[in-house]
C-alpha positions as CSV (number, residue, x, y, z in Angstrom):
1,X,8.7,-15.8,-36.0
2,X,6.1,-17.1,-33.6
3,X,8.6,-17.4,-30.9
4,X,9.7,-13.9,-31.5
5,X,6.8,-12.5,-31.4
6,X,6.0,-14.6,-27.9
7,X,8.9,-13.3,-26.7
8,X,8.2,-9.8,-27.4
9,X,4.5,-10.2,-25.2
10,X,6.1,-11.8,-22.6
11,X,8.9,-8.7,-22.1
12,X,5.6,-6.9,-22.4
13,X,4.3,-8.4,-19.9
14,X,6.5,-7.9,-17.5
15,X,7.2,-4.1,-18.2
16,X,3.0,-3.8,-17.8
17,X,3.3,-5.4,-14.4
18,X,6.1,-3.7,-13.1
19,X,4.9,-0.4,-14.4
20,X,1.9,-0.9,-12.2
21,X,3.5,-2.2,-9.1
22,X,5.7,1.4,-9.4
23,X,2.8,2.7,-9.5
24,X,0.9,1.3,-6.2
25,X,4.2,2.2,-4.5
26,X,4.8,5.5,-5.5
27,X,0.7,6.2,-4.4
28,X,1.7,4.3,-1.4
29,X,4.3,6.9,-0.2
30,X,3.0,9.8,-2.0
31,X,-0.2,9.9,-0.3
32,X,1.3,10.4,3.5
33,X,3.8,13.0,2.0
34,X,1.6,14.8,0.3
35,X,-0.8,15.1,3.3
36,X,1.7,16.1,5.3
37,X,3.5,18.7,3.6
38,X,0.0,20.7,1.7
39,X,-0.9,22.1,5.2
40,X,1.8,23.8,5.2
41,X,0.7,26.3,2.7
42,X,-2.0,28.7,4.2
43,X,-4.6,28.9,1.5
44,X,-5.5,25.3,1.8
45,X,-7.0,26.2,5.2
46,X,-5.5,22.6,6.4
47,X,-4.2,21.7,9.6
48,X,-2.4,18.3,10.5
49,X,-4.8,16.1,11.5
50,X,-3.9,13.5,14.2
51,X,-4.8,10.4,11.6
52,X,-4.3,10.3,7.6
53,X,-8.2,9.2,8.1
54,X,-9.0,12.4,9.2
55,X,-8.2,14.4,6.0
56,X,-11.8,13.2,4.8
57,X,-13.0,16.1,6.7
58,X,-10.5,18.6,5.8
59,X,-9.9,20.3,2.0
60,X,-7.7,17.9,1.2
61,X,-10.3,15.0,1.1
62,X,-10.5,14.4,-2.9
63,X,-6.7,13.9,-2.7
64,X,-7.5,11.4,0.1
65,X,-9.9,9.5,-1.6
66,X,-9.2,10.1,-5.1
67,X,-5.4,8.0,-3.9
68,X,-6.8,5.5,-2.5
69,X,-9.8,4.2,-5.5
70,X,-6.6,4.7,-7.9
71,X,-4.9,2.3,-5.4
72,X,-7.9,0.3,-5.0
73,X,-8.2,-0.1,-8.8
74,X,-5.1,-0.8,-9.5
75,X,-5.1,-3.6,-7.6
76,X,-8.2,-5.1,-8.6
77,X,-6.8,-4.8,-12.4
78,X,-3.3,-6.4,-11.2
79,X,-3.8,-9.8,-12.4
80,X,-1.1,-11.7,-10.1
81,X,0.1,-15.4,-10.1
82,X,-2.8,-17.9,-8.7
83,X,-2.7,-20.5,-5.7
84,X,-4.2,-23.3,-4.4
85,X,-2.7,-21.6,-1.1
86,X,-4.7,-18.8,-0.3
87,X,-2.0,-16.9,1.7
88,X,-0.1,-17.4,-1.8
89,X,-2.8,-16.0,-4.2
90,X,-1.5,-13.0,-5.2
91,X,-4.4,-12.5,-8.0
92,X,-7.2,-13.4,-5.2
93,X,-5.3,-10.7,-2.4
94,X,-4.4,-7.9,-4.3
95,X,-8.3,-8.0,-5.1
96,X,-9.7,-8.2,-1.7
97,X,-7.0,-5.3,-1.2
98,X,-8.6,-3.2,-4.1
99,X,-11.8,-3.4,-3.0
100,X,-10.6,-2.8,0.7
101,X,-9.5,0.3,-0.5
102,X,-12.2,1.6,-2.2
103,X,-14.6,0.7,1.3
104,X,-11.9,3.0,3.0
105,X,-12.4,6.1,1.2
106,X,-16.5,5.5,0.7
107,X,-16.6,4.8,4.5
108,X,-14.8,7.4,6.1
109,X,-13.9,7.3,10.1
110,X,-16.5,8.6,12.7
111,X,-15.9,12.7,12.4
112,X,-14.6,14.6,15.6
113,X,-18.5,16.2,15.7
114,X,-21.3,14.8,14.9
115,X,-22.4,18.6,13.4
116,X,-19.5,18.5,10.6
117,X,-21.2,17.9,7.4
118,X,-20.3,14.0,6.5
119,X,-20.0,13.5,2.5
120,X,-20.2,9.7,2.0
121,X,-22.8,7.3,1.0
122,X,-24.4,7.3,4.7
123,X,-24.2,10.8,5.6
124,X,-25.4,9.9,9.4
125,X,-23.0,10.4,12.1
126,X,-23.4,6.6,13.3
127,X,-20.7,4.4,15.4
128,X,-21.0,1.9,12.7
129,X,-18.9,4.4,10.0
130,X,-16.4,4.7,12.1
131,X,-16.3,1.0,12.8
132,X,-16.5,-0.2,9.0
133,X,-13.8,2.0,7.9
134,X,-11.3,1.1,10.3
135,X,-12.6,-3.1,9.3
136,X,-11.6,-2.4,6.3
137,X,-8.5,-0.6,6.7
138,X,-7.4,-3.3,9.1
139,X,-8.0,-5.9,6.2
140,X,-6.3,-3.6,3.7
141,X,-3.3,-3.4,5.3
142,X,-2.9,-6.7,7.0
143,X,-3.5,-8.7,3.1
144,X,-0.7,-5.7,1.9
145,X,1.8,-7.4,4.8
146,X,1.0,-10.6,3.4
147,X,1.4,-10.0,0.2
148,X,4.7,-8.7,1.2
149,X,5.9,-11.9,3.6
150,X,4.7,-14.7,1.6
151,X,3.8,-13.7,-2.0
152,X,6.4,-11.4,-2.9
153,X,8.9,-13.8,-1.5
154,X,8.3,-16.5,-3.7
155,X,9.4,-15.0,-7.2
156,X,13.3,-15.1,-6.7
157,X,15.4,-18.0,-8.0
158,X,17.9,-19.3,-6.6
159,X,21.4,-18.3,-7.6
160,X,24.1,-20.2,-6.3
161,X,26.0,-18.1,-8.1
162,X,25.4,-15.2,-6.3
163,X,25.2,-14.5,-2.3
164,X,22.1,-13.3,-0.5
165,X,23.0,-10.1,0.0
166,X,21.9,-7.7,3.3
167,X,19.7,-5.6,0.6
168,X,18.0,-8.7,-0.7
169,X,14.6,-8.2,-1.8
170,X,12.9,-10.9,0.0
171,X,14.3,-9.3,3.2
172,X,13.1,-6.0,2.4
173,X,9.9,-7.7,1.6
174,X,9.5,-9.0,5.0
175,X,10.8,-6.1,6.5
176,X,7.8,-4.3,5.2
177,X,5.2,-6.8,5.4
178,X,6.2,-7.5,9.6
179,X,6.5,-3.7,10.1
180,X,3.1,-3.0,8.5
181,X,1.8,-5.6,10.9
182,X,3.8,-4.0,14.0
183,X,2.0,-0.3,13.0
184,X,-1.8,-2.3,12.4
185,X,-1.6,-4.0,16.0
186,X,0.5,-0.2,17.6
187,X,-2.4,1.5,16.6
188,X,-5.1,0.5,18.7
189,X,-2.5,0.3,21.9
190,X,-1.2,3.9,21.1
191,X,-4.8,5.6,21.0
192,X,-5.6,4.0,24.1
193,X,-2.9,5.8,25.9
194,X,-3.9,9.0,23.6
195,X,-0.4,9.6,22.4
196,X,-0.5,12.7,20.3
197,X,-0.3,12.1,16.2
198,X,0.7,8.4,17.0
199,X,-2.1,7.2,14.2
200,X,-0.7,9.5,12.0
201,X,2.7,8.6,12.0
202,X,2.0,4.8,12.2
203,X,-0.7,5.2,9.3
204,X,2.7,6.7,7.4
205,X,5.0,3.8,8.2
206,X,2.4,1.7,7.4
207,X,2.0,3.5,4.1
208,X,5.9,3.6,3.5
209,X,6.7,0.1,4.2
210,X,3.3,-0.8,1.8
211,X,4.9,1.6,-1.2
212,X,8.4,0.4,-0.6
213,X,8.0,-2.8,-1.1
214,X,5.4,-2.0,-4.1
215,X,8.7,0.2,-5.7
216,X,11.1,-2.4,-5.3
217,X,9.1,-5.6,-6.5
218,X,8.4,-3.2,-9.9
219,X,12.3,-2.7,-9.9
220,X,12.2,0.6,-9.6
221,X,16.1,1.1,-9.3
222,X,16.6,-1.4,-12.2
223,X,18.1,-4.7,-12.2
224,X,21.3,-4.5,-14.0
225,X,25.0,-4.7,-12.2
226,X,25.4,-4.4,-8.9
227,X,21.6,-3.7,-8.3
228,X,20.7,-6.7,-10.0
229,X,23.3,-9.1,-8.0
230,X,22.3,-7.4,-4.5
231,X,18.7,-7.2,-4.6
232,X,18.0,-9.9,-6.9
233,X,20.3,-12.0,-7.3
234,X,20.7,-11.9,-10.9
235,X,23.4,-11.2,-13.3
236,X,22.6,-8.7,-16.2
């Protein structure tokens, strides 16, 4: 009876954390599809901005940072494997990510003008906001790529059985982690230049490749048949 019942908390288990991991990805790709698509109804009084940052100053900031403190808490509450291997810790990173989060939407990027009305925790128009939040989104997204490249990576067992297929999930894994790394260093290189809504659309790939990896670790699709054999490797 005791094993039974062990069993049963361990399926539970695993249906609470994949649950939650749908649940980072689908905030993940929500959030840039919902704050690109809201402006274009007229009584929100929102226009694109040139960065997903920039929404804090528009009507569509509680969205903003109402998405990313349910990220942010998620994350912390996601209780992954441990590691003597920092880069392998997923407990240790997806809680520097949560709290990287919640410094994003409590720090908000420098506004446009220093006469717009700043609603955060420092309301002075100082360098040093703008500067802290993009620290921390910097952090937040480069610990997500590594979560992606070298924790996600480890969970699959090996399956003679069963070829690594073109969709396998550790290569969509890295896919995402190396192209949220591509979009973190593009960023910076891009503004210089001033290329018109180039934060904005890297800030969504970034956000994509983050939730798509998020949707696909919590098995999302299911694992059974074909599903099962090509993303991971497994035979249900």
């Amino acid at each position: 009876m005791k094993a039974i019942q062990n069993d049963a908390s361990n399926e539970n288990d695993i249906a609470t954390y994949r649950r939650i991991r749908v649940a980072i990805g689908i905030l993940g790709i929500g959030l840039p599809i919902a704050l690109l698509v809201l402006p274009l109804f007229p009584f929100l009084e929102t226009s694109i901005q040139g960065s997903i940052s920039q929404y804090y100053y528009s009507n569509l900031r509680d969205l903003f940072t109402g998405v990313l403190c349910a990220v942010g808490l998620f994350l912390i509450r996601y209780k992954g494997h441990k590691s003597s291997k920092i880069w392998e810790n997923d407990s240790l990173l997806t809680n520097i990510a949560g709290y990287m989060a919640f410094g994003i939407a409590l720090f908000p990027t420098g506004p446009d003008e220093c006469s717009q009305k700043i609603y955060t925790l420092f309301p002075y128009c100082y360098s040093l906001l703008g500067i802290a939040h993009y620290v921390f989104a910097a952090i937040f997204f480069s610990v997500l790529s590594l979560i992606s490249i070298k924790v996600f990576t480890i969970g699959q067992e090996e399956n003679k059985g069963i070829p690594v297929s073109y969709l396998n999930e550790n290569k969509i894994y890295r896919i995402c982690g190396y192209l949220m790394l591509f979009c973190i260093i593009m960023m910076p290189v891009f503004d210089v230049f001033k290329v018109s809504y180039s934060t904005l659309i890297l800030e969504a790939l970034t956000l994509f490749s983050f939730g798509i990896s998020w949707l696909i670790k919590g098995r999302v699709l299911g694992d059974k048949g074909k599903i099962g054999e090509k993303l991971y490797r497994e035979k249900n």
